[in-house]
N, C-alpha and C positions, 0 to 999 in steps of 0.2 A: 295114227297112234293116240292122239290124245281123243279119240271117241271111244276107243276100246278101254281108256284109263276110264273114261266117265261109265260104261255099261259094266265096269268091276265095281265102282263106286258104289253105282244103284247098287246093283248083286249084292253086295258086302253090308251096305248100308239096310236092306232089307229080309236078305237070309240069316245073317247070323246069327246067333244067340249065345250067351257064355254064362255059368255060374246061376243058371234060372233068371236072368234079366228078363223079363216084363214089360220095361216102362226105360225108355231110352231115357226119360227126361232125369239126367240124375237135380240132386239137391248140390246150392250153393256153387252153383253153375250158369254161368250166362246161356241163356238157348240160342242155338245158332238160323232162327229163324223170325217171322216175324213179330215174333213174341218178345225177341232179346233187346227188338227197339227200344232206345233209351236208358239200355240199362248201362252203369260207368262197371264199377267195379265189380265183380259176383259176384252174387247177392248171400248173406251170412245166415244160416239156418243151422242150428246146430241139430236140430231132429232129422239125421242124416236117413237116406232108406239104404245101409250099407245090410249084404244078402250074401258075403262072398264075392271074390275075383269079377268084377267086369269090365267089360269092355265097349266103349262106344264109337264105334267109326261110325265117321261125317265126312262130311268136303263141301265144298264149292268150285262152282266152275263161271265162267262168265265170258261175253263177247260185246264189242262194239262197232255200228256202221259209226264211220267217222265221214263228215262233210263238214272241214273245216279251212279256210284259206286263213296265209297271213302275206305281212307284207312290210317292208323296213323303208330307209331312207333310199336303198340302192345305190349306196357305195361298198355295201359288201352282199356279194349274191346269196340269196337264199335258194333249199332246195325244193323241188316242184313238187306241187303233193295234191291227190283227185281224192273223191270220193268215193270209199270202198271196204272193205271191214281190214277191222285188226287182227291181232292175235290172241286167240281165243286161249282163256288161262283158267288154272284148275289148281285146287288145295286138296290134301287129303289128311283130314284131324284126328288124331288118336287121342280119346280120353281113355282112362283106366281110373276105377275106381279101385283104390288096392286095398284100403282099412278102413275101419269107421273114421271117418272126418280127414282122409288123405286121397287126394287124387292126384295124378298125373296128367298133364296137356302135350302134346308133341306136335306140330303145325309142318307138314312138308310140302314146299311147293312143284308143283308136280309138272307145271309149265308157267314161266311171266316173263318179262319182257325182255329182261336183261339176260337171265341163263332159259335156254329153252327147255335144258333138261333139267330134272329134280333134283330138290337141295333142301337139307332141311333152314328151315326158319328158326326155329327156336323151342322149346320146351321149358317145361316147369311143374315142381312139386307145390301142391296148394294145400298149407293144412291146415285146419278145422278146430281139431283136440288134438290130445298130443296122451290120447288112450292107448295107443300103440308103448308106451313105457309102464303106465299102469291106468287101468281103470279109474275115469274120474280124476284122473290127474292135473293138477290144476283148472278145474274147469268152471268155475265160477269167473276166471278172468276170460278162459279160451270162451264162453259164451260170445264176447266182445273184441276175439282178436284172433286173424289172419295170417299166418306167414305164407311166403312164397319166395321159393330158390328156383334159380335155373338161369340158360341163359336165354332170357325172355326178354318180352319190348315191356321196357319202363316203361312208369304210371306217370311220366309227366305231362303235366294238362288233361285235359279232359277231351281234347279234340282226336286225341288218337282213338277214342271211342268210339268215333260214327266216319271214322274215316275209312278208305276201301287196302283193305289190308291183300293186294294181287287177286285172287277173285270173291275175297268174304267184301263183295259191294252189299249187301244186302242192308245192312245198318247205316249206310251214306244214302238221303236223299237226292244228293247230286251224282254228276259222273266223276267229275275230278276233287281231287282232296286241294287243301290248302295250299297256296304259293310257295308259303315255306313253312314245309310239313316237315313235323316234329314228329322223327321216330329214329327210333333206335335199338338195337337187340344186346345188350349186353350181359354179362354171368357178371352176378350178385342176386341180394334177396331184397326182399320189402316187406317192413311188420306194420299191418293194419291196424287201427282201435277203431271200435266203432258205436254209438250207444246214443241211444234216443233223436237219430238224424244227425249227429255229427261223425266225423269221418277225420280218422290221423293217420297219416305215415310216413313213415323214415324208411329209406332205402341207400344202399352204399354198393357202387358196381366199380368192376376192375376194371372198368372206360376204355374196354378195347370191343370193338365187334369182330376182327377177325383175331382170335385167340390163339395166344406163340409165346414161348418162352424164351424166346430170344428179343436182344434189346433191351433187358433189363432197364430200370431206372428212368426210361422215358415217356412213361403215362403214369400219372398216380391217379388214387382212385374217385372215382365222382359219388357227389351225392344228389339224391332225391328226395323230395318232402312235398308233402300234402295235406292241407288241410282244410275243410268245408263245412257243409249243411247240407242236407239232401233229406226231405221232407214231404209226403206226401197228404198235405193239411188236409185234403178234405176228395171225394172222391171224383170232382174236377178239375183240383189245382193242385199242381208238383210246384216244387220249389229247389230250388239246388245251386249253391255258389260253392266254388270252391278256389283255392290259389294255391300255384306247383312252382318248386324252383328244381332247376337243374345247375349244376355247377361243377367244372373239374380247371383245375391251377394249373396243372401242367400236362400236354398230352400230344406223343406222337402225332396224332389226330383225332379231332374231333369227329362225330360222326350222327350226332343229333339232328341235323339237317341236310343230312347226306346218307343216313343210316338203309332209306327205303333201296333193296335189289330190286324190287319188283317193277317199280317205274310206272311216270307218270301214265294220263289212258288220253294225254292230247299227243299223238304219235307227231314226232319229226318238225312242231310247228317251233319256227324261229330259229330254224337248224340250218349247217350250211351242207350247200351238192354232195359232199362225200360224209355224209352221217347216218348211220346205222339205226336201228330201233332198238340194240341191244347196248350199244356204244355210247349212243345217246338218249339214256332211257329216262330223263330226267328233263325232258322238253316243259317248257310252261311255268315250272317250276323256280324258286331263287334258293338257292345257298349264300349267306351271305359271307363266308369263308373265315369264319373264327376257327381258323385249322388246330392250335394250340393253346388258345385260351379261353375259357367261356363259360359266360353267365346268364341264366335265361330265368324270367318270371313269366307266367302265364296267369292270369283269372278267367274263367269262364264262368257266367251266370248262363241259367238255364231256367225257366217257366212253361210248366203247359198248362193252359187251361180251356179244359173239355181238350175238341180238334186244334186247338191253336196251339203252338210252339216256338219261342224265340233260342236261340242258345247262340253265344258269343264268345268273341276270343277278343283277349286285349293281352300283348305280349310285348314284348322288351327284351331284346338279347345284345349282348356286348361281348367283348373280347376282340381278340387280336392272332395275327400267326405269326412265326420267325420271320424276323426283320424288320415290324411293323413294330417301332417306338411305343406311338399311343393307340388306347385301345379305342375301338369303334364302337358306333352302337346303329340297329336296325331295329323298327318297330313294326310290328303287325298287328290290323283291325281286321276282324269280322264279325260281322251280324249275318244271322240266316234267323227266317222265318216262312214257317211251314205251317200249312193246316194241311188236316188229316179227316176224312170225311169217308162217310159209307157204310155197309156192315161193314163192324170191327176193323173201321178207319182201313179199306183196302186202296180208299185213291188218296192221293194230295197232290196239293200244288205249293211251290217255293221260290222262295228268291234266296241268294246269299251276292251280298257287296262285300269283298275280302281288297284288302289294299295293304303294300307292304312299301315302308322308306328309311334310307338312311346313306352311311357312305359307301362307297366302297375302297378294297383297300388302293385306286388306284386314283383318289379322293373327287370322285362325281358324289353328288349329290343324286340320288336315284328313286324315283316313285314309278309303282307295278301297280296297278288297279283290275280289279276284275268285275265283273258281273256273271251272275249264273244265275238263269230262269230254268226250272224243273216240273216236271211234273211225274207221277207214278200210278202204276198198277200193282197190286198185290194177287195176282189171279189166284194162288194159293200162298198158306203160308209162307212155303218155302221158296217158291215163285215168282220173281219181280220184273215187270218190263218199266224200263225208265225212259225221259229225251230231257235231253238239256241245249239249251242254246247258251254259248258263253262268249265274251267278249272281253279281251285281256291287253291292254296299251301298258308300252314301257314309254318313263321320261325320264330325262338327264342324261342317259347314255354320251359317251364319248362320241364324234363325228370318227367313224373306222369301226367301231363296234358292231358288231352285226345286229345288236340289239335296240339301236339310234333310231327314233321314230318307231319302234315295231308298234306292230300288234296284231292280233290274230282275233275271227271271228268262224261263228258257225253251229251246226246242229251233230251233237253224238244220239246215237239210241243204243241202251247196251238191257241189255238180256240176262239178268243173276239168276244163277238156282244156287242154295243152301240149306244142309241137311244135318 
């Protein structure tokens, strides 16, 4: 089933046409291939090429061999896991251009780890001008500023940008995304400013991912803000810092660090005999369980210069859930750095040391450290073979914890196409 999804994709992705479209690549659009490396936000051009109604289907698909062992104190049995491939996961993206400076995104997943069958992820209006009320309508400010509605994944930090969103790997030089990955899909908007390398925005979401009218009164709403530099001084050196805050007072659940369905890509490591890949799709991974309360900072710097690339996360998050008095805090570091070498930079090599500590609410004291050595091919743009070798130790753990001494080692190879 999911081969026949992928040879409609192709079909779809290369017979259609709508409205005299031409040129798939619209404006103020991140490209979904290997052109879109590095970019955060999408990029603001108001020389829009709007021609009438279009429409841009895309996807991604992607698979992984996994050869990885882990191993604990052995007071609590882990389940037994060979080397062999995963499960092979596919996106199918709907852009619409609908008006000058207005488009439409809609993201469905079509297989990943958690639901095998499709669902959508999220959507959003992205507008440009706001010529759809009158010609020229404010547009000396709209030059400089972005909105976006929908129930999309907030702009918080900058890491959700090259992280592997269920099969869009293609912008992640690694295989696996961060310990504790920040993402989340929630309905609200975010207004952009943007003007000579600096970058603003405010965002306000109803703090729920799975959206109901019932329960009133217990989530109120979170905010998001962002503000940086993003500069391209000269035509070897980029420049880019920026700092994100997430924050919401009161909330059924939080879901910032628990938001991704799609699930980790280390299958089943650290998991006990009776765990599923859909059940337990958040292997590797840490939630530090601020179910109810929570406050998150992120900074991420970022440099390329020529093939070279550092980009970083330094993070802080606190809060608390019901019944927990005082509130916690967990901090996360990482550094990656990547060169990029070849025609039109098609190989690299990398490293990323990501390490994550603090309490938990059952009060250990807890450090997760990782390593990930990578390396890649870009055979064509759209085309990426990757291998990672990663190695992830848990400390502090409680003795009974199944997580007491862990740690897990080993080689993935995964295989992206996006289109």
């Amino acid at each position: 089933m999911k081969f026949q999804y992928l040879v409609l994709l192709a079909f779809l992705a290369t017979g259609i046409t709508t409205s005299a479209q031409n040129d798939r690549d619209f404006k103020n659009f991140r490209l979904p291939d290997q052109r879109g490396i590095n970019d955060f936000e999408a990029p603001k051009d108001t020389a829009d090429n709007f021609d009438g109604v279009q429409v841009r289907i895309g996807g991604a698909s992607t698979i992984q061999f996994q050869a990885v062992d882990h191993e604990n104190s052995g007071d609590v049995e882990l389940i037994e896991i060979g080397d062999n491939f995963n499960l092979a996961t596919a996106n199918l993206d709907l852009d619409v251009h609908l008006y000058d400076g207005v488009k439409m995104h809609l993201r469905t997943y079509l297989s990943s780890r958690h639901h095998p069958e499709p669902y959508v992820k999220g959507g959003y209006f992205q507008i440009d001008k706001l010529d759809f009320i009158r010609e020229g309508f404010m547009a000396d400010l709209m030059d400089k500023v972005t909105i976006k509605i929908g129930h999309m994944e907030n702009n918080y930090g900058d890491a959700h940008f090259r992280r592997t969103d269920n099969a869009r790997a293609i912008y992640n030089p690694f295989v696996g995304n961060l310990i504790m990955d920040a993402f989340t899909t929630e309905v609200g908007g975010e207004v952009y400013y943007r003007s000579n390398g600096f970058i603003g925005m405010v965002g306000l979401t109803n703090g729920k991912l799975n959206q109901s009218v019932t329960n009133p009164g217990t989530t109120k709403a979170s905010f998001v803000g962002k503000v940086g530099y993003d500069k391209q001084i000269d035509e070897d050196f980029r420049f880019r810092l920026t700092g994100s805050v997430y924050t919401t007072g009161e909330s059924a659940r939080t879901y910032l660090y628990a938001g991704d369905r799609a699930g980790s890509r280390y299958y089943y490591v650290m998991e006990a005999p009776d765990a599923s890949a859909s059940g337990n799709f958040r292997s590797g991974r840490w939630n530090p369980g601020f179910n109810n309360e929570l406050t998150a900072f992120m900074v991420n710097p970022f440099v390329k210069l020529g093939g070279l690339e550092f980009f970083g996360v330094i993070e802080s998050a606190s809060g608390k859930s019901n019944g927990e008095a005082d509130t916690r805090n967990f901090t996360q570091l990482s550094g990656e750095l990547i060169y990029r070498f070849g025609n039109e930079e098609n190989f690299y090599v990398g490293g990323r040391y990501n390490t994550v500590g603090g309490e938990t609410a059952t009060g250990e004291d807890v450090d997760i450290n990782r390593v990930q050595l990578s390396g890649g091919w870009f055979m064509t743009k759209n085309i990426l073979a990757k291998v990672e070798y990663v190695s992830q130790k848990y400390d502090g753990f409680a003795t009974g914890d199944i997580l007491n001494e862990g740690k897990f080692n080993g080689l993935l190879l995964e295989a992206a196409i996006s289109f």
